[in-house]
VMD Tcl script that draws the C-alpha trace (Angstrom):
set ca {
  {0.00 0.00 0.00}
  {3.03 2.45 0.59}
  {4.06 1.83 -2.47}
  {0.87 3.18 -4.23}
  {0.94 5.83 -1.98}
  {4.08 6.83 -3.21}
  {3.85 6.22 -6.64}
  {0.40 8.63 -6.42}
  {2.72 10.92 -4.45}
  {5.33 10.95 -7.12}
  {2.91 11.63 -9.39}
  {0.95 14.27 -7.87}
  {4.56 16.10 -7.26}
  {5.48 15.81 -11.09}
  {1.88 17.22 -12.10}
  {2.33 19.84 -9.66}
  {5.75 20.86 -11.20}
  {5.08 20.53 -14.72}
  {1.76 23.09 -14.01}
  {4.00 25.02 -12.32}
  {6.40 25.42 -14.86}
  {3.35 26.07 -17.36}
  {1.62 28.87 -15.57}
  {5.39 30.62 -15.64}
  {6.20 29.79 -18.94}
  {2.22 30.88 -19.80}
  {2.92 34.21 -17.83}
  {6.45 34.95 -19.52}
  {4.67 34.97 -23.01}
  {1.57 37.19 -21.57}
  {4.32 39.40 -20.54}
  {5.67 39.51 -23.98}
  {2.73 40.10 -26.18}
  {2.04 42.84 -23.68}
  {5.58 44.24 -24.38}
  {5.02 43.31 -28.29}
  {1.80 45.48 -28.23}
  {3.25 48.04 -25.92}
  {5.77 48.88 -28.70}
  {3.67 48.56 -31.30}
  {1.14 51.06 -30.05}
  {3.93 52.51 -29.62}
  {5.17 52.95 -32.91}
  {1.78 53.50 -34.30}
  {1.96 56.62 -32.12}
  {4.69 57.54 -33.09}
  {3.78 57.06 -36.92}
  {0.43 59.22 -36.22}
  {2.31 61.87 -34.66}
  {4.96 62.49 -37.67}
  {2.26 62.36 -40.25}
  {0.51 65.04 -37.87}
  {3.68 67.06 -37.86}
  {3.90 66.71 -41.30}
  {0.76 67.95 -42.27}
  {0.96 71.05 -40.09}
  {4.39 71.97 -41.27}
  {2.87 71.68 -44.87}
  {-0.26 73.90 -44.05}
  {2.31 76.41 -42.14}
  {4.53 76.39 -45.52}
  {1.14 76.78 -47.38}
  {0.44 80.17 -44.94}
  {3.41 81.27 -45.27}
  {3.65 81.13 -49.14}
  {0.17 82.99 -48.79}
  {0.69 85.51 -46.74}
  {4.38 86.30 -48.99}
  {1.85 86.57 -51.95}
  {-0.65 88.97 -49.94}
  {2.04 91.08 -48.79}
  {3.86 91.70 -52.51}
  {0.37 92.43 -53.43}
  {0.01 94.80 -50.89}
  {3.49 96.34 -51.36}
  {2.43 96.45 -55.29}
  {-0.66 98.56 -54.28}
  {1.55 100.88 -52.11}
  {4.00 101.73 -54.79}
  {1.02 102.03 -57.11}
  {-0.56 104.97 -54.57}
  {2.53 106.48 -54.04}
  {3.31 107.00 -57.79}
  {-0.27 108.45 -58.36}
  {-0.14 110.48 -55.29}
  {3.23 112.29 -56.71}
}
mol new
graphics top color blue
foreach p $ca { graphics top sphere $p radius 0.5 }
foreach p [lrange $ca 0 end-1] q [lrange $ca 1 end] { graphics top cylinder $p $q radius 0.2 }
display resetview
């Protein structure tokens, strides 16, 4: 009978080790697809905020362009007055 006893023991103490060793190796790769999605949000992030900046500094060179025309228009109407104004 001790022998059965053992051998359930034996067994019972290998189960318990090899769910041990799953649950660590199941929270080690929980741990990395966290990390994996971590980075990729990060990157997407990162992604959305250089198109962002890329936009804006292309509507900024668009103002810029337009206020350059606006003002050599205005400058134009300036010299204009000041020629019939002589």
């Amino acid at each position: 009978m001790s022998i059965r006893s053992n051998n359930y023991g034996n067994k019972s103490d290998v189960n318990t080790l090899i769910m041990t060793i799953f649950v660590n190796l199941y929270d080690k790769v929980v741990n990395a697809v966290v990390q994996i999605q971590e980075f990729r949000t990060g990157a997407t992030r990162q992604a959305m905020e250089t198109t962002k900046s890329k936009e804006d500094c292309k509507d900024l060179r668009i103002t810029v362009t337009d206020l350059r025309d606006k003002i050599n228009d205005l400058d134009n109407k300036v010299c204009l007055l000041a020629l019939f104004n002589l």
